[in-house]
C-alpha positions as CSV (number, residue, x, y, z in Angstrom):
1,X,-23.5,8.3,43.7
2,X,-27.1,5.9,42.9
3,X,-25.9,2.7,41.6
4,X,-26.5,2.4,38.1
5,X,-29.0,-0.6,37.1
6,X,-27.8,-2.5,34.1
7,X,-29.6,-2.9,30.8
8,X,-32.2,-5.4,30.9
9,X,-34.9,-6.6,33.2
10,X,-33.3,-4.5,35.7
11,X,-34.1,-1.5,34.3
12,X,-37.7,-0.5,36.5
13,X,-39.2,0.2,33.2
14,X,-38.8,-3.1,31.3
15,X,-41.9,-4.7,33.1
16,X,-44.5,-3.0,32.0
17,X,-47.7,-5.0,31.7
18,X,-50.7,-3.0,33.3
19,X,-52.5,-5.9,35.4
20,X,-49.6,-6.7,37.2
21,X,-50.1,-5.5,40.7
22,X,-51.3,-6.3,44.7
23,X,-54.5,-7.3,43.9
24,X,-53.6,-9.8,41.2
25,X,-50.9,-11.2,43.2
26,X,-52.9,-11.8,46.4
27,X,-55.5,-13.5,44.5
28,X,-53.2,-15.9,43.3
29,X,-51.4,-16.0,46.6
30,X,-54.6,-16.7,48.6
31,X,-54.9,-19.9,46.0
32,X,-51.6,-20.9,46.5
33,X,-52.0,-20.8,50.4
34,X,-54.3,-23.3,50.8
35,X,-53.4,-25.5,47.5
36,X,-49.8,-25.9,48.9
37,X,-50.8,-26.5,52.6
38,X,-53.6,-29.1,51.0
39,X,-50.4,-30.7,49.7
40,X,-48.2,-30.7,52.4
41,X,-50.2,-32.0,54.8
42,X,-51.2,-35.1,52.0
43,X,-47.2,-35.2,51.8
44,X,-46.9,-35.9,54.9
45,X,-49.5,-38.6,55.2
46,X,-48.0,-40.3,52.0
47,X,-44.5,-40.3,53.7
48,X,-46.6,-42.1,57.6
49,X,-48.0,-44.9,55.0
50,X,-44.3,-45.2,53.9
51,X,-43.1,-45.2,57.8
52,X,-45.7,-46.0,59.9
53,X,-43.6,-45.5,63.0
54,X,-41.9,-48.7,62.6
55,X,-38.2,-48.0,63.4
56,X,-35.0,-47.2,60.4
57,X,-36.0,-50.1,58.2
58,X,-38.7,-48.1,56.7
59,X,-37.7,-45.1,58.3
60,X,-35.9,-42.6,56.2
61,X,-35.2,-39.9,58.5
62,X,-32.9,-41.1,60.5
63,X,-34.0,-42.2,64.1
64,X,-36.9,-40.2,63.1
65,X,-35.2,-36.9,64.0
66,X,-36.8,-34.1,64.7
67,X,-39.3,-34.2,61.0
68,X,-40.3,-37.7,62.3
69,X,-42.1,-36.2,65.4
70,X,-45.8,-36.8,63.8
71,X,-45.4,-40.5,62.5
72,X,-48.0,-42.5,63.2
73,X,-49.4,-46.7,62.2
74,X,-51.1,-45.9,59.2
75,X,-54.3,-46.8,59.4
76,X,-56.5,-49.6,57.1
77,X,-60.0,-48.4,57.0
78,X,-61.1,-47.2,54.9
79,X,-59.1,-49.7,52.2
80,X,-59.0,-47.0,49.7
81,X,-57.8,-44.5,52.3
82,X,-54.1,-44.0,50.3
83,X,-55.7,-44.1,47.1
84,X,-57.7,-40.8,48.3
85,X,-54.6,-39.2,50.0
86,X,-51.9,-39.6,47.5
87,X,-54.8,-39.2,44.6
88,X,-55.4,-35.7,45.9
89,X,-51.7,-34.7,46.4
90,X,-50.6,-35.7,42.7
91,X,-53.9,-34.4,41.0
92,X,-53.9,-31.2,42.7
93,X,-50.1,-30.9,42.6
94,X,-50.7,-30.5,38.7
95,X,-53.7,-28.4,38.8
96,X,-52.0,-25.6,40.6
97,X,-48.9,-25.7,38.1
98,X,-50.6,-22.9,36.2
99,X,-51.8,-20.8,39.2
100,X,-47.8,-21.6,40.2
101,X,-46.2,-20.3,36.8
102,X,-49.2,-17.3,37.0
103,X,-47.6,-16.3,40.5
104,X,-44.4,-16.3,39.8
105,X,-45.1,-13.7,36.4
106,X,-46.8,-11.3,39.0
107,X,-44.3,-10.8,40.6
108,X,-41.2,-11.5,38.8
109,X,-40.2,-7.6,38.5
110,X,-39.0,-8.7,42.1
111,X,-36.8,-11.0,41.6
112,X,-34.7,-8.5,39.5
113,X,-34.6,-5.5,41.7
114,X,-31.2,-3.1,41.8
115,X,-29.3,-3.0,43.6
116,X,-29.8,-7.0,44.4
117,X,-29.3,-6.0,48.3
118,X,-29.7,-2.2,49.8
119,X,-29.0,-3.4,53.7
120,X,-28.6,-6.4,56.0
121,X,-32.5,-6.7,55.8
122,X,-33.4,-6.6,52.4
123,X,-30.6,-9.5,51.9
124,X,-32.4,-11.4,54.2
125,X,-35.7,-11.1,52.2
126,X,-34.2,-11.8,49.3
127,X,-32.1,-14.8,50.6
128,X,-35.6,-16.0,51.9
129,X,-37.4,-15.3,48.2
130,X,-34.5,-18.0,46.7
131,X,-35.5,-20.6,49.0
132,X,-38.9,-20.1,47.9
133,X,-38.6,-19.9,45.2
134,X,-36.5,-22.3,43.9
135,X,-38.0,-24.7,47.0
136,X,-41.2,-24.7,45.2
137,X,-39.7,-25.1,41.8
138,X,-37.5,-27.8,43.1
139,X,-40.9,-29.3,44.3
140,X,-43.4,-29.3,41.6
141,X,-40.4,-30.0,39.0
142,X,-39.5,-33.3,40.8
143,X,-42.5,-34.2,41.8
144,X,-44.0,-34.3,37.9
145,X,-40.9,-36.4,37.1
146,X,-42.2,-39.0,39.5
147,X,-45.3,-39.1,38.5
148,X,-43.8,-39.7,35.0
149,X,-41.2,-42.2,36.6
150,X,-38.8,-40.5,34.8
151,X,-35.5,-40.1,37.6
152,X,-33.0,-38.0,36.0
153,X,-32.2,-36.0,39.4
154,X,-29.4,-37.6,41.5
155,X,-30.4,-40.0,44.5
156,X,-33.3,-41.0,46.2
157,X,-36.8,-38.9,44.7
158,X,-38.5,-40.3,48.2
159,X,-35.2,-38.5,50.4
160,X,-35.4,-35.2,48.5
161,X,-38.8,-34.5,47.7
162,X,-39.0,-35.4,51.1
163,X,-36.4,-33.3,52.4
164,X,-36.9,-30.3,49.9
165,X,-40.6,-29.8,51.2
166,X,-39.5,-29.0,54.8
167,X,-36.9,-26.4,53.3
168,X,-39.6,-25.1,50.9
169,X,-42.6,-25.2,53.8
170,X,-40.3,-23.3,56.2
171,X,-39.8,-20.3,53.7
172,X,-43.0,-20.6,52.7
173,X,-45.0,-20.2,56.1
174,X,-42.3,-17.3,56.9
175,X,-43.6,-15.4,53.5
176,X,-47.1,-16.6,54.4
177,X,-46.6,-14.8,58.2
178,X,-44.9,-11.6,56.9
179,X,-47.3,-11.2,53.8
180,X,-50.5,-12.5,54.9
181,X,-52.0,-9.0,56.3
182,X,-50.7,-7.1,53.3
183,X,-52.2,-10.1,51.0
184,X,-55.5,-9.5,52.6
185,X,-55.9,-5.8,52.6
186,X,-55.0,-6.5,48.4
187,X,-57.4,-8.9,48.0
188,X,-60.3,-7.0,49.6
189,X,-59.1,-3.3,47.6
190,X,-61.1,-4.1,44.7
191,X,-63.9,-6.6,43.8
192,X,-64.0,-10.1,42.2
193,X,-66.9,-8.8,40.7
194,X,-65.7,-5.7,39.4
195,X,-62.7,-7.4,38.1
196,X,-64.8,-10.2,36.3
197,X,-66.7,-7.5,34.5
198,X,-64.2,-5.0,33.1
199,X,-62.8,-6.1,29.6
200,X,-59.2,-5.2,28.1
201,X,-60.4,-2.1,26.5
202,X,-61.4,-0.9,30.2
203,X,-58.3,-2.5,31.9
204,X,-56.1,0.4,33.9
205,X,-53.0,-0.6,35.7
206,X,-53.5,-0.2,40.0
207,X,-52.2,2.7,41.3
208,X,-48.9,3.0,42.5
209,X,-47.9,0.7,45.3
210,X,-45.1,0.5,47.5
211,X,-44.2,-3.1,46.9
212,X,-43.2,-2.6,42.9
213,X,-45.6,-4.8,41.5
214,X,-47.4,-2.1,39.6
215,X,-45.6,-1.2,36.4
216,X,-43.5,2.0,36.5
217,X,-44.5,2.6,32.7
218,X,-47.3,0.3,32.3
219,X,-48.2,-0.6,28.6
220,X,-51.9,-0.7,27.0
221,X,-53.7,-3.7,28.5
222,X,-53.1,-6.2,25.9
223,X,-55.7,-8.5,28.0
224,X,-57.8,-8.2,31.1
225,X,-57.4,-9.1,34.6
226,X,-60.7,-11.6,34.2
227,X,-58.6,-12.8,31.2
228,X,-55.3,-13.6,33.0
229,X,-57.5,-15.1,35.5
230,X,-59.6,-17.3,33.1
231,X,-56.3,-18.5,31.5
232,X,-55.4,-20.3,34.3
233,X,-58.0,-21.7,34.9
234,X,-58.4,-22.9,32.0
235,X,-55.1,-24.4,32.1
236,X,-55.6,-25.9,35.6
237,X,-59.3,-27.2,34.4
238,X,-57.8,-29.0,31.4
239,X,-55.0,-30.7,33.6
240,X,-57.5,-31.6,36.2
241,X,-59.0,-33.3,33.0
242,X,-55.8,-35.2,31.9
243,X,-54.7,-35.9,35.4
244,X,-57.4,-37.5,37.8
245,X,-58.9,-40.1,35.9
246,X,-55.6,-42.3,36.7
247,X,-56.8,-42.2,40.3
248,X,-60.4,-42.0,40.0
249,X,-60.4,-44.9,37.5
250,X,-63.7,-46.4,35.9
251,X,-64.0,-44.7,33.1
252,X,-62.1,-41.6,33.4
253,X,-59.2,-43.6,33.1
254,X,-59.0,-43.3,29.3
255,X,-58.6,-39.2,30.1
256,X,-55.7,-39.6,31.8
257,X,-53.4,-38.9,29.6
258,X,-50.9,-37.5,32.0
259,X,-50.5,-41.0,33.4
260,X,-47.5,-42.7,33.5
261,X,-47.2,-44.7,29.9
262,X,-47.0,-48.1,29.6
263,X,-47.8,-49.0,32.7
264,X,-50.7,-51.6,31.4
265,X,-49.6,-55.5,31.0
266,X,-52.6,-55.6,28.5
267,X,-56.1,-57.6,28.7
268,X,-57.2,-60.3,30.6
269,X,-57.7,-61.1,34.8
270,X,-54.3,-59.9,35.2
271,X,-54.5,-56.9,33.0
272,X,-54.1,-53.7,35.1
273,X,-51.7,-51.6,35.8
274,X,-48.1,-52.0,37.1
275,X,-45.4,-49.8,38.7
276,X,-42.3,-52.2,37.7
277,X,-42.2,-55.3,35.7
278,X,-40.4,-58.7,36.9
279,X,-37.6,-58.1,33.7
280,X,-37.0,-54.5,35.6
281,X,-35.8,-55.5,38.8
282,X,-34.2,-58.9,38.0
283,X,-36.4,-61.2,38.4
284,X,-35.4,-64.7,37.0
285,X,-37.3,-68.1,36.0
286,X,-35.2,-69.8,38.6
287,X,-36.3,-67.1,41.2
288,X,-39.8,-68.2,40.9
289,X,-40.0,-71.4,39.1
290,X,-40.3,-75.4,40.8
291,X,-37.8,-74.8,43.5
292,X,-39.5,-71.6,45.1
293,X,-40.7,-71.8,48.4
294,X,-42.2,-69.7,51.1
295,X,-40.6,-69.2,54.2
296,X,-42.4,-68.5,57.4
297,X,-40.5,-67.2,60.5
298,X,-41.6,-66.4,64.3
299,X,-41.8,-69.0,66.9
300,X,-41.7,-71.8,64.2
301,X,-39.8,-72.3,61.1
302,X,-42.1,-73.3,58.0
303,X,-41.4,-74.0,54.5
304,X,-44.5,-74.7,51.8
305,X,-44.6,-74.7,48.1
306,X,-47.0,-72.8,45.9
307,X,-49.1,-75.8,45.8
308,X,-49.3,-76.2,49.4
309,X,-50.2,-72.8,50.0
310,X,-53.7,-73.3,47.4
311,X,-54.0,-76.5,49.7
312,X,-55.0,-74.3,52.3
313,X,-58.2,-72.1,53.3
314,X,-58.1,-69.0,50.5
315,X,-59.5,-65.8,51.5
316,X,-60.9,-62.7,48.6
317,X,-60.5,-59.3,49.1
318,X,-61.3,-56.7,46.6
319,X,-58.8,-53.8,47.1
320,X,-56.9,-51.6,44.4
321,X,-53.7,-50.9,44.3
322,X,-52.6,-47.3,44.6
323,X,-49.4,-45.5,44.2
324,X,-46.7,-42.7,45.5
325,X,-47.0,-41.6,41.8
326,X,-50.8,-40.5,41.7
327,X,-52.3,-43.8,39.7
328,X,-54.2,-46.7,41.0
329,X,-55.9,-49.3,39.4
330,X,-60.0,-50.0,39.9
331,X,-60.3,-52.6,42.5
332,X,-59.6,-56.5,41.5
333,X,-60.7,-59.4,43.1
334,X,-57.2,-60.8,45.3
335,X,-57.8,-64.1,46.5
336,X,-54.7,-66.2,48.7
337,X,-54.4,-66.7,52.5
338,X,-54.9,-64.0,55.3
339,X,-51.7,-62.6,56.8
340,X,-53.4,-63.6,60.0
341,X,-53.9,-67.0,59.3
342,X,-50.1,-67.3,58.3
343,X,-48.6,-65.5,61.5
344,X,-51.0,-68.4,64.2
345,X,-48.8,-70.8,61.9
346,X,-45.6,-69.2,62.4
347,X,-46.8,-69.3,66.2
348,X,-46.9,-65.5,66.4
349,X,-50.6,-65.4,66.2
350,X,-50.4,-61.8,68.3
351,X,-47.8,-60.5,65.9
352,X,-46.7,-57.1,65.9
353,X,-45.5,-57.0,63.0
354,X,-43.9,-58.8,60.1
355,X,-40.8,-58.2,57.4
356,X,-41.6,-59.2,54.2
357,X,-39.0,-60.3,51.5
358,X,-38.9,-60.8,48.2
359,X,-37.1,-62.3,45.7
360,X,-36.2,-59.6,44.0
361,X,-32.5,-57.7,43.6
362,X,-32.9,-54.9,42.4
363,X,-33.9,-51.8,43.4
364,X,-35.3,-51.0,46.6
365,X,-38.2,-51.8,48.8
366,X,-37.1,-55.7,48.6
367,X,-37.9,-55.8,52.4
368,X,-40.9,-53.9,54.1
369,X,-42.1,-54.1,57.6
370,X,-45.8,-54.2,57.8
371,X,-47.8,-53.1,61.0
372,X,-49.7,-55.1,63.9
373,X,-52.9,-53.6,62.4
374,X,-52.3,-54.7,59.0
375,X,-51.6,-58.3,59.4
376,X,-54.9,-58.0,61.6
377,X,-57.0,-56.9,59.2
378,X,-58.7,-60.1,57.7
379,X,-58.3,-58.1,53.9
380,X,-54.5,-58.3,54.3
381,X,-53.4,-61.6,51.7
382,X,-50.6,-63.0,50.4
383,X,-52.2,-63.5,47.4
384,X,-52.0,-66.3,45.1
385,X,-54.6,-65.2,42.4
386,X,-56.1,-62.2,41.3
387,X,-59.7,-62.2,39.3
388,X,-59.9,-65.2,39.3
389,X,-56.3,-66.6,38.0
390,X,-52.7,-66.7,38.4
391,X,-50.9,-64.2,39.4
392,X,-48.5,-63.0,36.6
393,X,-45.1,-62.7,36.5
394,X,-44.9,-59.3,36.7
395,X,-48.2,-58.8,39.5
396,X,-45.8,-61.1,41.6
397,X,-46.1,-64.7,41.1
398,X,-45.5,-67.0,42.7
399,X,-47.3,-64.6,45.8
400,X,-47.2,-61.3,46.4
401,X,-49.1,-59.0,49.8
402,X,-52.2,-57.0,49.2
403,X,-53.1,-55.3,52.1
404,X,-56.3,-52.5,52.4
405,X,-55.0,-48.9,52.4
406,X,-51.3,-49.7,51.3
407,X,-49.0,-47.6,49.6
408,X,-49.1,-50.2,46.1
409,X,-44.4,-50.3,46.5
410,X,-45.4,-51.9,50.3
411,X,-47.6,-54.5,48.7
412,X,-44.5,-56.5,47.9
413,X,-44.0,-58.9,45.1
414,X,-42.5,-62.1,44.6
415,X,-42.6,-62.7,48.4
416,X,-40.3,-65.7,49.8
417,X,-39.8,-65.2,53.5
418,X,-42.7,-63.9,56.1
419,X,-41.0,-63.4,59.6
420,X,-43.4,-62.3,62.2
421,X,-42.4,-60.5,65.3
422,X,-44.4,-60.2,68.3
């Protein structure tokens, strides 16, 4: 006897919108395709300017494993290199959320067909359609609540965004493989410019397929394919609007509006952006006040005051600061001594690298291994001003490292020990 479907959107006829079909689904597959590998492989980048192949202190995959295979030393030219990278990820990110969402409505008569498995196979498909699904929804839903800094999941964002892609990316290139040939010969059946000119009145449902997209008693067109289509982008225009001023900057700024709030100190040489203020992670007056002192490790072991340090030759760079959460300030004018400079005084003037500590208590990224290449680079500083004053409390006073190219949670604040390695 055939299994009897239940009431509800399992019944074949609930669905019954006439534009669902191939054609419309491969059109926003083939978007999807290369907006998703576009942000997997500016993932991946974002997570080597995290690591850059430095060993388990900045390494979170442990002893790189098999997903650390591609690490690599981040590069510092050009300076505004992350700012590009991770800029593209979290913009585009939220300008496929609509083309996302449009996708999943295509083709969401699938996800509620009866019986739920009819052999081994078909459980397979549909074991692989929850991974992808909910991978990419597991994706874009914690990656917008980063960019909001807003961390209501449990643990580390960095670990399972990190970790989710590569479960999502995996189901997502074996759909890709098995689909792409049928996705094709959909997206070629009918016109783009065919579609674009037919109106609702004129809109007809495909004909029957043997996927199920199409509609088994498809409903007068209530809106046209060319409609559906210019809905989303619409939607995906008007976050592109609201999203990539924050990393463009300039002007556009002010259209951001997607930008995380309050993340500006106010007006003045030290009023731009911030990711965390000194009251958020701990910082104290006695942390930074008379008594502080920088440490420098390596051959030698020195100790100078802030007032020592201005003493000595000062250096400018102009370099913004950009980060893991899409925004980045315009560039500012960092002025302190070259990273360089301080490693030939620590007698580690070949320095390989160099673990930078700061003050702070709270939270992580307290200590962070910089590369050869970036102490190298004579736009790497421990700053001591920016445009032209003090640094403030909360852009990391006493000193804090600004170095071209760097994720902005590696340019650590409130620095008090340098120790260089060779």
């Amino acid at each position: 006897m055939a299994a009897v479907a239940p009431p509800g959107p399992f019944r074949p006829g609930f669905w019954r919108s006439p534009i669902r079909g191939a054609w419309l689904t491969a059109v926003l597959g083939l978007i999807l395709l290369f907006g998703i590998t576009i942000l997997f492989v500016t993932g991946l980048l974002s997570y080597a300017a995290y690591n850059p192949n430095l060993g388990v202190l900045n390494d979170k995959t442990p002893d790189k494993g098999l997903l650390g295979f591609y690490l690599f030393t981040w590069p510092t030219h050009p300076y505004w290199l992350y700012r590009l990278t991770q800029g593209v990820h979290v913009t585009l990110g939220i300008v496929l959320i609509p083309v996302l969402l449009a996708k999943l409505w295509s083709v969401v008569p699938k996800l509620f067909e009866w019986p739920p498995a009819r052999s081994p196979a078909h459980a397979l498909e549909r074991l692989s359609l929850i991974l992808l699904v909910g991978g990419v929804l597991f994706e874009f839903a914690t990656g917008v609540l980063n960019i909001q800094l807003d961390y209501i999941f449990p643990g580390s964002f960095y670990t399972l965004h990190f970790y989710g892609a590569w479960v999502f990316i995996a189901a997502f290139a074996a759909h890709v493989a098995l689909r792409l040939g049928r996705m094709w010969r959909a997206v070629r059946s009918r016109s783009l410019r065919s579609v674009l000119a037919t109106d609702t009145a004129h809109t007809e449902p495909e004909p029957r397929d043997p996927y199920g997209l199409v509609a088994a008693a498809p409903a007068r067109a209530t809106v046209s394919r060319r409609g559906a289509l210019g809905l989303v982008g619409a939607g995906s225009l008007a976050l592109l609007v609201v999203t990539a001023g924050q990393s463009i900057g300039g002007s556009l700024r002010r259209t951001a509006l997607l930008a995380p709030h309050n993340r500006n100190p106010g007006s003045g040489p030290n009023g731009f952006q911030i990711n965390k203020s000194a009251t958020a992670v701990g910082i104290t007056a006695t942390d930074i006040g008379p008594d502080w002192r920088l440490e420098l490790r390596g051959a030698r072991k020195l100790s100078f005051t802030r007032d020592q340090l201005l003493a000595m030759a000062q250096h400018t760079a102009e370099l913004p600061i950009a980060c893991v959460e899409g925004w980045s300030t315009d560039d500012q004018g960092w002025s302190g001594l070259r990273l360089s400079d301080l490693a030939a005084l620590a007698g580690v003037p070949r320095a390989a690298g160099v673990l930078v500590e700061s003050v702070q208590r709270q939270g992580s990224f307290r200590q962070v291994l910089l590369a050869g290449n970036q102490i190298r680079n004579p736009l790497s500083l421990l700053a001591l001003h920016v445009n032209g004053a003090p640094l403030s409390v909360d852009h990391g006073y006493p000193a804090r490292v600004i170095v071209p190219a760097n994720p902005g949670v590696n340019n650590t604040k409130w620095v008090r020990r340098l120790t260089f390695r060779t």
